[in-house]
C-alpha positions as CSV (number, residue, x, y, z in Angstrom):
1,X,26.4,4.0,36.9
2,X,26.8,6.6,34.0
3,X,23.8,8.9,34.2
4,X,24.9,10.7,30.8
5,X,24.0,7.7,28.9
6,X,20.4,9.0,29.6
7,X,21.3,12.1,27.2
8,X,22.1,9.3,24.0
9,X,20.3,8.2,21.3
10,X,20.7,5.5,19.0
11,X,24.1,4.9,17.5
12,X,25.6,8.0,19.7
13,X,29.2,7.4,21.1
14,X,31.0,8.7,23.3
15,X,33.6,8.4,26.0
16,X,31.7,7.8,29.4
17,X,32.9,6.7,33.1
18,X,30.7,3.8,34.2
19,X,30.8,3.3,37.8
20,X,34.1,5.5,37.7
21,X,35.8,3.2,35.3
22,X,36.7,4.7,31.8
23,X,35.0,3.4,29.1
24,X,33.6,4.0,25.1
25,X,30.1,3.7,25.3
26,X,27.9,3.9,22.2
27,X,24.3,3.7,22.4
28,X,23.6,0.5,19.9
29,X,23.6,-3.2,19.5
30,X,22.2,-5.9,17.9
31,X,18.9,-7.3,19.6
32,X,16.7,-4.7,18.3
33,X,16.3,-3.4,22.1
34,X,17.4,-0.6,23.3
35,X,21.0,-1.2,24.8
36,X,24.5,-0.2,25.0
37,X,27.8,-1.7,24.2
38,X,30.9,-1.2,26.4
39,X,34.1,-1.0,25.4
40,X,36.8,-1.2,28.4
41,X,40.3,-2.2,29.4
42,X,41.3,-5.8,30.0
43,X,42.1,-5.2,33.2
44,X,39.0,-3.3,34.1
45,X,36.5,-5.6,33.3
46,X,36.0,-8.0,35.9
47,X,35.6,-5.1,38.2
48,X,33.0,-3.2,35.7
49,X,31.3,-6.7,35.0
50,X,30.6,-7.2,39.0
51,X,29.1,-3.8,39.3
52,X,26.7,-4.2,36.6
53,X,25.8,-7.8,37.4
54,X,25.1,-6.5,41.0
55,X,21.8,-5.3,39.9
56,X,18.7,-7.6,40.5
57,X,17.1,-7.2,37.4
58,X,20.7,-7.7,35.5
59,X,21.8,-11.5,34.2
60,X,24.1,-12.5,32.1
61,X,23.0,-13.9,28.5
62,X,24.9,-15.8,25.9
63,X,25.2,-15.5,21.8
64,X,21.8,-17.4,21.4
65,X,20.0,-15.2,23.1
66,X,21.5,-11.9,21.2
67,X,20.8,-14.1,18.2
68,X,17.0,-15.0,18.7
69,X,16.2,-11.0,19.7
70,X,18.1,-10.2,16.0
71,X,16.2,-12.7,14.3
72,X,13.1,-11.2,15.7
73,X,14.2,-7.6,14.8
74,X,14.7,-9.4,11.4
75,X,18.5,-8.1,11.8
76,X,21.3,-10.2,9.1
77,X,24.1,-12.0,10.4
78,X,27.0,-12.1,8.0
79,X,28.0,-15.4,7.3
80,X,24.5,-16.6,7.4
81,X,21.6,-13.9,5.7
82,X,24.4,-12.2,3.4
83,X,28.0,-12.5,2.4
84,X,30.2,-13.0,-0.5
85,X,27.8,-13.8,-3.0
86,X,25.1,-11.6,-2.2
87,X,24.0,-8.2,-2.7
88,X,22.1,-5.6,-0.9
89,X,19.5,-5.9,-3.3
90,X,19.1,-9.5,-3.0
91,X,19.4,-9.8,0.8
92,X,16.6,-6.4,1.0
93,X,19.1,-4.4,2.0
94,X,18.7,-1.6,-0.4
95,X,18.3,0.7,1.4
96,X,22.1,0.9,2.7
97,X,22.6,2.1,-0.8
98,X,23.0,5.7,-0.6
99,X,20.8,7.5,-3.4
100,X,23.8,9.6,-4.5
101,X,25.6,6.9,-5.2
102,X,22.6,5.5,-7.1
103,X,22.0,5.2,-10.6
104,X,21.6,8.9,-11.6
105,X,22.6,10.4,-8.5
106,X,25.5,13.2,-7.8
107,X,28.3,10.6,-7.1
108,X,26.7,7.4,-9.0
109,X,28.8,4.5,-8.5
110,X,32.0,4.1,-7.4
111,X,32.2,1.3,-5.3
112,X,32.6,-2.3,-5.4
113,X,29.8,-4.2,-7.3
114,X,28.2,-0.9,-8.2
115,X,27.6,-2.2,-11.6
116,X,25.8,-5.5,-10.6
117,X,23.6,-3.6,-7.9
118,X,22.8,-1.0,-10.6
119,X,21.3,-3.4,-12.7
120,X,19.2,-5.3,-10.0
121,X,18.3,-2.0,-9.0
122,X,16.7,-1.7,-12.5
123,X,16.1,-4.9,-13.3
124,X,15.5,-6.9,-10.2
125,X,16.8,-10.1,-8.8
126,X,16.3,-13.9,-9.1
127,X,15.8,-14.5,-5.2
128,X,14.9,-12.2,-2.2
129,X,15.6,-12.3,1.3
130,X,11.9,-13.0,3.2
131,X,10.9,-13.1,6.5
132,X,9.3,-16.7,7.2
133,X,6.2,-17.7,9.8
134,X,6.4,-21.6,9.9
135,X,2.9,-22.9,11.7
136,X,3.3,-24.6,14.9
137,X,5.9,-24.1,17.6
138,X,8.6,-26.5,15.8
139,X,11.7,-23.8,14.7
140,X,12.7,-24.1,11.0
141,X,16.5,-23.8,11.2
142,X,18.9,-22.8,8.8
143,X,19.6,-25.0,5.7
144,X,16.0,-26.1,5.8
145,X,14.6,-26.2,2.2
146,X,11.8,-24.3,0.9
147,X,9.4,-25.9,-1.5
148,X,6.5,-25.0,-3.5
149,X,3.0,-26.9,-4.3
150,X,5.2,-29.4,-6.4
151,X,7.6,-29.9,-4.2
152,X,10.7,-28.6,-6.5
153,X,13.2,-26.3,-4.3
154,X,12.3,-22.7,-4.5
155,X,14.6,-21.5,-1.4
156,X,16.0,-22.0,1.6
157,X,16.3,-21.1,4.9
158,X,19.2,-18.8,6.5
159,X,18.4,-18.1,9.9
160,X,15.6,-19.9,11.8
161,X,14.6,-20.5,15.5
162,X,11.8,-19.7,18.5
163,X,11.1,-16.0,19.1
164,X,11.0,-15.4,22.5
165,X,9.1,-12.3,22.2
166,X,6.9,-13.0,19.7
167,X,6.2,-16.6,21.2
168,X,6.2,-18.5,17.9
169,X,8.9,-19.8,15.9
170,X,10.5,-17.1,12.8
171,X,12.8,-17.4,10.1
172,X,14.4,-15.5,7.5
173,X,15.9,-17.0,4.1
174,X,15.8,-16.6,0.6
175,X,13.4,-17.6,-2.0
176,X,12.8,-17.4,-5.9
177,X,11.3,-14.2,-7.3
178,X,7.5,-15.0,-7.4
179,X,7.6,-16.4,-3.8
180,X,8.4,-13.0,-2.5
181,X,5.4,-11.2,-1.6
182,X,3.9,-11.5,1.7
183,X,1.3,-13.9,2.6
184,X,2.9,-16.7,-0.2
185,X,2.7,-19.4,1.0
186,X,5.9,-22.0,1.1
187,X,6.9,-25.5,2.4
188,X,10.0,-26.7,4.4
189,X,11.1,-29.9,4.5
190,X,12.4,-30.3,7.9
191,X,13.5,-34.4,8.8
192,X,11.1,-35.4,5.6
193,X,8.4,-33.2,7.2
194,X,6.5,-30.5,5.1
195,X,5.6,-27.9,7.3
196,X,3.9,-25.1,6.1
197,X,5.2,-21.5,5.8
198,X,3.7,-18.1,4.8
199,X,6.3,-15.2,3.5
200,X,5.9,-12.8,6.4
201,X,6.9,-9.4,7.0
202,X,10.2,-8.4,9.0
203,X,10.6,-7.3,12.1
204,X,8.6,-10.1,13.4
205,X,8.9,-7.5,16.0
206,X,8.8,-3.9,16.0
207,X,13.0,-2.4,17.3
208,X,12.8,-0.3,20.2
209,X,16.1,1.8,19.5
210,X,15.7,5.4,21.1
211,X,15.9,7.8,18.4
């Protein structure tokens, strides 16, 4: 329907017919998969809709499943793994920290919280965004608690559900520095249940953007 798609890469836009309807296309989106998002007229998008949905191997899909694929890409979601009162540092998102604007780079600082970020940069942080592997097939959802050996709250959960892809239940969330490291080993209390969790590595599964 737009054969110079096939020319983009990932995070390319550009104005594109798509099945002779005028559109912004840019080569991106949030599942971790290869895709494109479509920006079109109102009044062109029933028709444009019809023509893609015409396809066999084309269904439509709702919010959960775009948010299970960003969980397993180990993608945020403002409002849930980061917002107001967190930092890039905390929510391991450093590396959207330029190194210019670093401490000791060209243009260091500069922007809003650049002081606080500086000094987690140097110092660290109390808590750290993880990715989480609960045992079993029961999801651990978000606002689950995390526990240590003792049972005294040492996190807690900010995105959780079953991975489709990976066929197993993941999780991201934030625990207490010491917790951090893959392979610790964490409890959440689900309903009065413990089960048990190990700090995994994110993505649960590897993006295939097309660079």
């Amino acid at each position: 329907l737009a054969p110079d798609s096939r020319e983009m890469v990932f995070m390319d836009a550009r104005p594109l017919e798509v099945a002779g309807v005028p559109c912004f296309v840019t080569r991106s989106g949030y599942t971790g998969e290869d895709g494109f998002e479509i920006s079109v007229a109102a009044e062109d998008a029933d028709t444009l809709a019809r023509r893609l949905l015409a396809y066999e191997a084309v269904e439509p899909v709702g919010l959960g499943a775009r948010d299970s694929l960003r969980l397993e890409a180990g993608l945020c979601l403002y409002g849930h793994d980061m917002d107001t009162t967190t930092t890039p540092v905390e929510a391991a998102l450093e590396w959207a920290v330029s190194r210019v604007r670093r401490p000791g780079g060209r243009r260091e600082g500069g922007y809003p919280g650049a002081d606080v970020i500086a000094g987690q940069l140097r110092d660290g942080v109390d808590r750290r965004r993880v990715g989480l592997r609960p045992e079993g097939r029961a999801p651990v959802r978000e606002g689950v608690e995390l526990q240590d050996g003792d049972g005294r709250g040492v996190g807690r959960v900010t995105s959780g559900g079953f991975g489709p892809s990976v066929g197993a239940p993941v999780a991201m969330g934030y625990v207490e520095t010491g917790f951090e490291a893959v392979g610790s080993r964490v409890t959440a209390l689900v309903r009065g249940r413990g089960i048990p969790v190990t700090v995994a590595e994110t993505p649960f599964l590897r993006p295939g953007y097309r660079r």
